[in-house]
N, C-alpha and C positions, 0 to 999 in steps of 0.2 A: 504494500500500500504506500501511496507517497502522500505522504505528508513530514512536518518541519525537522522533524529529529527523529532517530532511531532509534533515542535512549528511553523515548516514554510510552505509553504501552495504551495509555486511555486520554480521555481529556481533560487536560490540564486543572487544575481548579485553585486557587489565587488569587493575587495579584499586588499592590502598591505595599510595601512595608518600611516604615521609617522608623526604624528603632533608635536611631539617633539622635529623636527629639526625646526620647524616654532614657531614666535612668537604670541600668543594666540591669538594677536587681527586680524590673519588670521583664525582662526577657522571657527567662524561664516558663512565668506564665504566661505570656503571648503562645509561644511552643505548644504549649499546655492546651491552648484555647482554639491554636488555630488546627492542629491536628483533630481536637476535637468535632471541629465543623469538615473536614474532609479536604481544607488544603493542604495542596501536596507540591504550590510551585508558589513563590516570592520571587517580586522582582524588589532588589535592591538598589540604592545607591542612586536614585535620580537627583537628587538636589543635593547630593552631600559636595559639590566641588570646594567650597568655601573651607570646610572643615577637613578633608583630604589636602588641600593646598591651601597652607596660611601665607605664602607669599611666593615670590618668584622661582625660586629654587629649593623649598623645603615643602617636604612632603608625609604628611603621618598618616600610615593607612593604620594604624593600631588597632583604631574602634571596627574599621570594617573588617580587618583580621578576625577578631571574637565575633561581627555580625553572622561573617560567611562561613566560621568553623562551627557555630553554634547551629546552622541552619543546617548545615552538611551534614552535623550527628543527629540530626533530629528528623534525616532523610527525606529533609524538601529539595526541590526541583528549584536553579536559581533562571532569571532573568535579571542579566547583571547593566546597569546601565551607564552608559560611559560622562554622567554627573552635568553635561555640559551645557543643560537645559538653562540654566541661569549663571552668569560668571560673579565671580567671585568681587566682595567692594574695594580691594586693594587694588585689582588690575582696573576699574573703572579709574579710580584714582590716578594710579603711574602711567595707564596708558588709555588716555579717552578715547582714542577712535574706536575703541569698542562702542561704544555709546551708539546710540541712533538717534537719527536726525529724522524729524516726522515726516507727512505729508504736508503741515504747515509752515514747514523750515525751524522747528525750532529744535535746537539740540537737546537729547535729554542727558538727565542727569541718573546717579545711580537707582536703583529702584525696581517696581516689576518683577517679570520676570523675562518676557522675549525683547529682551535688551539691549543684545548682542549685534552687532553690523557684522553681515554676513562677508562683508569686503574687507575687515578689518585685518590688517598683519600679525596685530597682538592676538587676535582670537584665534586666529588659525594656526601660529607657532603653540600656544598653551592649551589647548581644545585636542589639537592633532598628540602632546603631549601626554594630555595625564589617559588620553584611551591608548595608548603604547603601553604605558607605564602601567595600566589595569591590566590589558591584556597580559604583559609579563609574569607580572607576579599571582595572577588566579591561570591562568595556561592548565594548572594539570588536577584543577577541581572537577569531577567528573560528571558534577552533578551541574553543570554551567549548562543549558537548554538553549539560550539565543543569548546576544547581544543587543543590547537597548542603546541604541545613540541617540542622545540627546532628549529631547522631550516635546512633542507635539511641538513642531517648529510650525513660525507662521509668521505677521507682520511684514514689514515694510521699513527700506529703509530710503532716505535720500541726501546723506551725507556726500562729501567731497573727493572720500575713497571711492562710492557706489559710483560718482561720478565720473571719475576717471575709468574707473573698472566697465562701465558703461560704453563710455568709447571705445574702448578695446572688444568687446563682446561685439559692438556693431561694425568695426572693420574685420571682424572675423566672420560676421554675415554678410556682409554686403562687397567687403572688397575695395570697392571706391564710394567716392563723395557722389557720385552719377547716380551712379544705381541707388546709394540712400534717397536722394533727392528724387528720383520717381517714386519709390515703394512711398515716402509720404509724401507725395506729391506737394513740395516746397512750393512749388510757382503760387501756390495759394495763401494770398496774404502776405506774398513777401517774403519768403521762412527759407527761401536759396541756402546754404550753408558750402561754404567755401572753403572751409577748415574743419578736419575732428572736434579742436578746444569750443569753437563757437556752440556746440551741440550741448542743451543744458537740459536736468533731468523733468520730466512732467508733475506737477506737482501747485499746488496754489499758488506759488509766486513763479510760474511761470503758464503752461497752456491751461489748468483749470481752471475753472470759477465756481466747481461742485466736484467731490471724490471723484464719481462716476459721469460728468460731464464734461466735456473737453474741444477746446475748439481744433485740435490737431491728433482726430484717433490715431492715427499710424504712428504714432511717437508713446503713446499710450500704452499701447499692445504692445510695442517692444519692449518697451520698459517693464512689462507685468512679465514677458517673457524672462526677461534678462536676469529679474528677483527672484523669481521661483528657481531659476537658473544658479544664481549666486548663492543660494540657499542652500537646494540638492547639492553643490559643490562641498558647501560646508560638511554634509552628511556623508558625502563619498570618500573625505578624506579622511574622516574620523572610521570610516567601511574600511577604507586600505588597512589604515594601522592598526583595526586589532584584528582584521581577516593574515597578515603578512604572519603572525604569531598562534591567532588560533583558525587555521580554512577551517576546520569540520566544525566549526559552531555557526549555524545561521544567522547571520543579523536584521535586525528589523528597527521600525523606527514606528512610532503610536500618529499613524494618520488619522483625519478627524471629518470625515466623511466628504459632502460636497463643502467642501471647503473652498475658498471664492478666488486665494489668495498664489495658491501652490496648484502647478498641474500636474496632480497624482499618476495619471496616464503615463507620464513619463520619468516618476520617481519611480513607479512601480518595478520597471528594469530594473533597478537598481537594487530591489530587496531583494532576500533572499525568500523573505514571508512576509506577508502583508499583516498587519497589524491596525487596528484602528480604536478608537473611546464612544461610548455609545453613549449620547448626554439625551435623549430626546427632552422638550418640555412636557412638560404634563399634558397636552393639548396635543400632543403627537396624535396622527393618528398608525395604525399597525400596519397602515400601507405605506407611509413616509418612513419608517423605522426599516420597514423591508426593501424599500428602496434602496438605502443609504446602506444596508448588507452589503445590496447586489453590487451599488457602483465598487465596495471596495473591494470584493471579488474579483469583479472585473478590470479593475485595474493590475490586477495580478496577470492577468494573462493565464490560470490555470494553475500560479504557484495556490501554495496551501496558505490560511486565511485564519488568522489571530483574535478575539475579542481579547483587546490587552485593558482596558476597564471600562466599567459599568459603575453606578453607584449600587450599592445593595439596599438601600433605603431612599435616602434624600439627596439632593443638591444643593449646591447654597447659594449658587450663583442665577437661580430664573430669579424673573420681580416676584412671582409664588412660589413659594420650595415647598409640594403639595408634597404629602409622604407618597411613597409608591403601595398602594395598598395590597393587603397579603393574597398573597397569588401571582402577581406581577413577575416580581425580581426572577421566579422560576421561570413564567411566561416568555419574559423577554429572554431571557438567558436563551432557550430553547429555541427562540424563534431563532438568535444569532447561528446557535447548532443548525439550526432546519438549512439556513440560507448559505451554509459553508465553515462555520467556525470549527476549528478544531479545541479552541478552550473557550472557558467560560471564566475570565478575571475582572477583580472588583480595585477601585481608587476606594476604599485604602482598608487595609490591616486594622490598624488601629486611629481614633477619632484624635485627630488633633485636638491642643487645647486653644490655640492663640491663633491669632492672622484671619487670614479670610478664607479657609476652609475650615474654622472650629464646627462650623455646624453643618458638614459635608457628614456624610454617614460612612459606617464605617462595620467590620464585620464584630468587633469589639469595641463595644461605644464605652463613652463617658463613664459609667457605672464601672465597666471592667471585670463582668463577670459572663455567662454565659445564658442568662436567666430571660433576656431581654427577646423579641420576636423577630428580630431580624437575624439577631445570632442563628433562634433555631431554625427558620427557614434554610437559611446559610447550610446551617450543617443538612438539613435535610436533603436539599439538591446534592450538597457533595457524598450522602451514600449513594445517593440513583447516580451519580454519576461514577462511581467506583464498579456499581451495577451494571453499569452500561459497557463500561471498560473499552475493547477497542472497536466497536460497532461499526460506528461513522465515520473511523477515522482517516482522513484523506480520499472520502467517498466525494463525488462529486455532483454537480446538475447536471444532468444534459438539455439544452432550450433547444429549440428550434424556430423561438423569435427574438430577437435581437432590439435592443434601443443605443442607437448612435449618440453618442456624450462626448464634447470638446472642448476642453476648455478653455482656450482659443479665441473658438466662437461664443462660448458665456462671454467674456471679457468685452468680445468687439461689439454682442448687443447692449451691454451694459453703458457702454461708451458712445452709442450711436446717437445720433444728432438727429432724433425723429426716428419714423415718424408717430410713435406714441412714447411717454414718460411712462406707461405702464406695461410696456415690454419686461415680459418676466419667461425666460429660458428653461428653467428649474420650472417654475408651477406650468408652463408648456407640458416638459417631459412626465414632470408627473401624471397630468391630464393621464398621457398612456398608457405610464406604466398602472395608474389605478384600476385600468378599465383590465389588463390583462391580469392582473392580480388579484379583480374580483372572479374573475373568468377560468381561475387557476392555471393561467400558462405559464408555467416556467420561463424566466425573462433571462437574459444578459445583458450587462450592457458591453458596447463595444466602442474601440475608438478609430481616428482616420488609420491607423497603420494594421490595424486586425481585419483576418481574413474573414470571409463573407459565407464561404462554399458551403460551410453544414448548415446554414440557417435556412428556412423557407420564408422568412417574414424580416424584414428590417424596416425599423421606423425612427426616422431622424424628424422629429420637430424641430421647428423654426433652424432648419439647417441654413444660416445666412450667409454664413462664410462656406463657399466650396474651395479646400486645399488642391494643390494642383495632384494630379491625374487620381482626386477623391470621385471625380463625375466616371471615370473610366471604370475606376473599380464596379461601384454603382451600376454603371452599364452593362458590363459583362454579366454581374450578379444577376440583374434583370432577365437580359436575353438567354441567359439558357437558364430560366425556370422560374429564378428569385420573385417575391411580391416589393415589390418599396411603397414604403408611404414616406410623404412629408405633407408639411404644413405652408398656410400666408409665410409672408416675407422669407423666403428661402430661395437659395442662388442667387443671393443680389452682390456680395462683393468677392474679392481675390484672399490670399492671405493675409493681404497689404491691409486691408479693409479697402481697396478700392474697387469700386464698383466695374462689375465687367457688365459692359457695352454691349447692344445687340439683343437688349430685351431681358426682362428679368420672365423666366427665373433661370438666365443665363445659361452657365454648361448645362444643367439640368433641360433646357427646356424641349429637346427630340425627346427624351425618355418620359417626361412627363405627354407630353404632345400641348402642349401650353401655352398661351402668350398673358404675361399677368399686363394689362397697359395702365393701371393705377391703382393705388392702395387706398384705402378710405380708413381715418381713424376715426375709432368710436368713444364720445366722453365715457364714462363708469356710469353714467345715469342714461344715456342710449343704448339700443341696440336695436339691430335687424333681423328677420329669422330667416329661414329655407327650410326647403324641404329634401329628408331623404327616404328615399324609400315608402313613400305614404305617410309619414311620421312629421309634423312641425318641431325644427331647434331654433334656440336662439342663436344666432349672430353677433358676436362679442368682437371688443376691442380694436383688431384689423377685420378691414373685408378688402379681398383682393379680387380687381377688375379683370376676370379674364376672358382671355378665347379660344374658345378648343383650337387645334392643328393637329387635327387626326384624334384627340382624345373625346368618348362620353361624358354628356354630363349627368351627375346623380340624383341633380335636386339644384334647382336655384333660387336667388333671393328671393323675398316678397316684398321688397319695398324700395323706395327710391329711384334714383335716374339710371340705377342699374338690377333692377326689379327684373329678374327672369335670366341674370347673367348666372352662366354656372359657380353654386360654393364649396359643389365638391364631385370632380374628377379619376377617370381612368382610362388608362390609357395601355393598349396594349405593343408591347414592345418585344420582338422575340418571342421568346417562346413566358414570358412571362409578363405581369402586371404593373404596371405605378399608378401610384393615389397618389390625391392633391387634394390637402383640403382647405380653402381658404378663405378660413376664419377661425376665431376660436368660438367654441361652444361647451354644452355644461354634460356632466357624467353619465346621464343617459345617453346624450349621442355618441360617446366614445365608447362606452360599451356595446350598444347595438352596431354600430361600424367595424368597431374588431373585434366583436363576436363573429361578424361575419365574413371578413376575410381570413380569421380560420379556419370558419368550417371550409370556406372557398379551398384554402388551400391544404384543408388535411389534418391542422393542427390542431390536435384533440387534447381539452382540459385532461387534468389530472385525475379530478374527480367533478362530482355533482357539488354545483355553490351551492353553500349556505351561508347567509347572512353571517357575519363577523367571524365565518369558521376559515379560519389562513390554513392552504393545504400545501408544502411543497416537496418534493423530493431531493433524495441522495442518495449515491450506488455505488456501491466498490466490491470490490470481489469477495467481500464475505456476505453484498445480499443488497436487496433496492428495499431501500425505505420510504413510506410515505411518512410525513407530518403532519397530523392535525393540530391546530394552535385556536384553541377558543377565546375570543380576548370578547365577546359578552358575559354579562354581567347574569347571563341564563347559563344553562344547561340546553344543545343542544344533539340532535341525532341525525344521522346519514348512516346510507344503508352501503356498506363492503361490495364493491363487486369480482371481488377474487378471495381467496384462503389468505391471512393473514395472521401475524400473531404479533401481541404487543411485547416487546420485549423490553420494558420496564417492569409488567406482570406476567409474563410467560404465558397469557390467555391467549385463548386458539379461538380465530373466528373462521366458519365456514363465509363461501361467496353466498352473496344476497342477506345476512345477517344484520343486522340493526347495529350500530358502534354509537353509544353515548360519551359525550365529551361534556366533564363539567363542567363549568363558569370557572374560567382562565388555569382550564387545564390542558393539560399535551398527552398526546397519544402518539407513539412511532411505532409505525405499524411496518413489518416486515411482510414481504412478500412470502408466500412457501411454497416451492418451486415443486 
């Protein structure tokens, strides 16, 4: 089976431990308390850099010496982390370009905690150091599982180093001043650049006047690329220096789902295991939560897939830190299993007293004893999961419909100058994946550089940026078999964000059979409807003018100067189909629409819906599991349509039998061949 290590045998159970902020003669009992509830892996050592390195050249791992030998005889599982999440206030002090410079130009000072200028010299020589210096001296602890570098990396920086570093990143893309000056098409306003030095970073004292508004996208988008860019660098080097000392330990790094900031698609190559923190608010709903699974999945490419923490109770950081009420913490845990996880780990061990996570939950709260209900929940998952042992482990999904995710193109809509302020790419994609989710199709997502061949269905919303030979791909998938769907304003610009010429929706528009000739936006308080299929939707936010060229139309508007023009298309290309749909509409029409290009093309749910019942699968060669995940507040039932047996209870169901699921419980039902 492949998944992350060889050394563990089930799924992991854990997570955040700082006994550093406790006085030793509490250890013993943590040992006591956490063995008690079923963990059997700590990750240490994220925030200790400060107390590991008291200054430039001295170093006392004394404490983590007793942390890591105490954990070692007490035969947990480490995740050792290379500290570098927050630096130290001595090196802020000797060497400030660590610091960051905001998006408002002002420099900070010590404090926080993503602090750190990813371009900084001082952080890169002392960063790239003490994970050398970890890896050396833990090398031949056998119980080491992965490597944690650094800690949920993220922000922004726009200092003087980023700046120069900047320039260099963009004569290593572009080559000459020429080429830069078309991709942002300078002639506009004036913005020629004649020199590297003239090129100055985007940011409120210079092309903003809003985060996400700007009057020069293509200096934007590089710049977001350049960040996530200078960032992954930071990770990659801290990767080299403890992969040179220890290869056969995985490294991973705690990604934090769709996150706006980093394009995971491409740190993913980088990991060994994909990792991520699962914070939903209280308000989540189970198809957003399962979303943000799949994206980190999928940016794996098929590597194996980490929950590296959850809270096990509360949060402290929503404006409400509602408790997570009893049933949940296993729910979601499960859900994480169902969607790919190979562990189930909690932020944190034990409940800080001080700062701004004292009222974060924790597996050992305040009290300190084992009495409490989160404890025993706690411990109760970690016997089923000792139960479960190696089941799932490195099992995988197989989809057969796909959702197209770029981060790219988030950036460049977030950035666009029209033609709505309510352009939202994420609640787009959601729109889909909710509709396939209640529909039980197993999803992926995928990005511009993943193949196409095993899917029958791909669906790119609001695809507005087409990367070059991304329309080819596309095309070929089309014509021998593939279905595509997209959405309004799709194919409108290059990678540059500039707009390709010759009618939108551009490369797309032979595979669509398309001409869009105008966009209409709609305030929050209008809309338009059409019709598909016999059925009246409403017409949201864009409506896109178009006209067939070889494509059907499905249903068109009912109102306005363009009252009967088609809002949703196909078109047949090859031996295969494309949909267009142009506009947004509400969760019954995306359900009924890709319900039916399912069944069109074949791809049969998992099981029979039922309301709030989440079903997905996972298969490895000891057997295809189904998931049921009841996240109502009822007890509901669906009837088995094959021999199944639940292998939490060893109960044997014949096909056609009744399976009762109770209010926010799980069932993994194995197939029995």
């Amino acid at each position: 089976m492949k998944h992350y290590s060889n050394k563990v045998k089930k799924i992991v159970y854990g997570g955040d431990y700082n006994p550093e902020q406790w006085p030793e003669e509490i250890w013993p009992e943590d040992m006591r308390l956490l063995k008690g509830a079923g963990v059997d892996i700590v990750t240490l050592n994220v925030f200790s850099w400060a107390a590991i390195q008291p200054s430039e050249d001295e170093y006392d791992f004394s404490k983590l010496d007793k942390i890591m030998e105490m954990v070692r005889k007490n035969g947990l599982y480490v995740c050792l982390a290379t500290s570098t999440g927050a630096h130290p206030a001595w090196m802020a002090k000797r060497h400030p370009d660590v610091l960051r410079t905001d998006f408002e130009g002002r420099k900070h000072k010590f404090g926080f905690r993503h602090n750190s200028c990813p371009n900084s010299p001082a952080y890169h020589k002392y960063s790239v150091r003490i994970a050398k210096k970890l890896a050396e001296r833990y090398k031949d602890y056998d119980n080491i599982v992965a490597w944690h570098i650094s800690n949920e990396y993220g922000g922004e920086c726009y200092c003087e180093n980023c700046e120069k570093a900047f320039r260099l990143w963009l004569k290593e893309k572009y080559g000459t001043l020429e080429a830069l000056n078309r991709a942002w098409n300078t002639s506009f306003w004036g913005h020629t650049f004649y020199d590297w030095d003239e090129i100055v970073l985007p940011n409120a004292l210079s092309e903003h006047f809003e985060y996400n508004r700007t009057v020069f996208q293509g200096i934007t988008l590089d710049y977001r690329r350049f960040n996530s860019d200078s960032i992954l660098n930071c990770y990659r080097m801290e990767y080299d220096a403890v992969k040179e000392i220890t290869p056969e330990i995985p490294v991973t790094t705690n990604l934090m789902g769709f996150y706006p900031q980093l394009d995971y698609q491409k740190w993913g190559k980088y990991m060994d295991v994909i990792s991520w923190d699962n914070y939903p608010t209280c308000d989540a709903t189970p198809a957003q939560i399962a979303m943000t699974h799949d994206i980190m999945r999928g940016v794996g490419g098929g590597k194996p897939f980490l929950l590296m923490e959850q809270t096990p109770g509360v949060s402290n950081w929503h404006s409400f830190c509602a408790l997570k009420r009893p049933g949940v913490m296993r729910l979601w845990s499960y859900q994480a299993v169902a969607h790919g996880a190979d562990s189930v780990m909690f932020f944190q061990m034990r409940r800080s007293i001080g700062a701004c996570e004292k009222y974060h939950s924790a597996v050992i709260d305040h009290v300190g004893n084992d009495k409490t209900r989160v404890y025993r929940e706690v411990a109760a998952l970690g016997r089923e999961l000792e139960k479960l042992g190696e089941a799932t482990l490195g099992a995988v999904t197989e989809a057969k419909a796909a959702i197209y995710f770029d981060w790219d193109n988030w950036w460049a809509l977030n950035c666009t100058a029209g033609p709505s302020a309510d352009l939202d790419y994420l609640g787009e994609v959601r729109n889909y994946y909710q509709a396939l989710y209640e529909l039980n199709i197993p999803i992926d997502f995928v990005g511009a550089e993943d193949e196409l061949d095993h899917y029958q269905i791909v669906i790119a919303p609001l695809l507005y940026m087409t990367k070059p030979g991304y329309d080819e791909k596309i095309r070929r998938f089309v014509a021998s078999g593939g279905t595509f769907v997209t959405t309004y304003f799709s194919g409108i610009v290059d990678e540059h964000d500039l707009v390709i010429t010759g009618g939108y929706p551009g490369r797309l528009r032979d595979i669509l059979g398309i001409w869009a000739e105008e966009i209409d936006a709609l305030p929050p308080d209008r809309e338009n409807a059409f019709t598909y299929r016999g059925q009246v939707y409403p017409a949201r936010l864009l409506c896109d003018l178009i006209h067939p060229e070889g494509a059907e139309s499905l249903g068109g508007y009912h109102k306005d100067f363009y009252a009967q023009m088609p809002a949703v298309t196909v078109n047949t290309f090859g031996k295969g189909r494309a949909y267009y749909v142009a506009t947004r509409s509400n969760e019954a029409f995306y359900r009924a629409f890709l319900g039916d290009i399912c069944k069109e093309c074949g791809v049969e749910p998992l099981h029979d819906s039922v309301e709030g019942l989440e079903i997905t699968v996972r298969e490895n060669e000891l057997g295809r599991y189904l998931f049921f995940l009841n996240h109502n507040e009822n007890a509901v039932r669906t009837i088995l349509k094959d021999d199944m047996m639940d292998i939490l209870t060893n109960e044997r169901y014949k096909s056609g039998a009744e399976l009762e699921i109770n209010s926010r419980d799980v069932k993994i039902m194995k197939y029995i061949r």
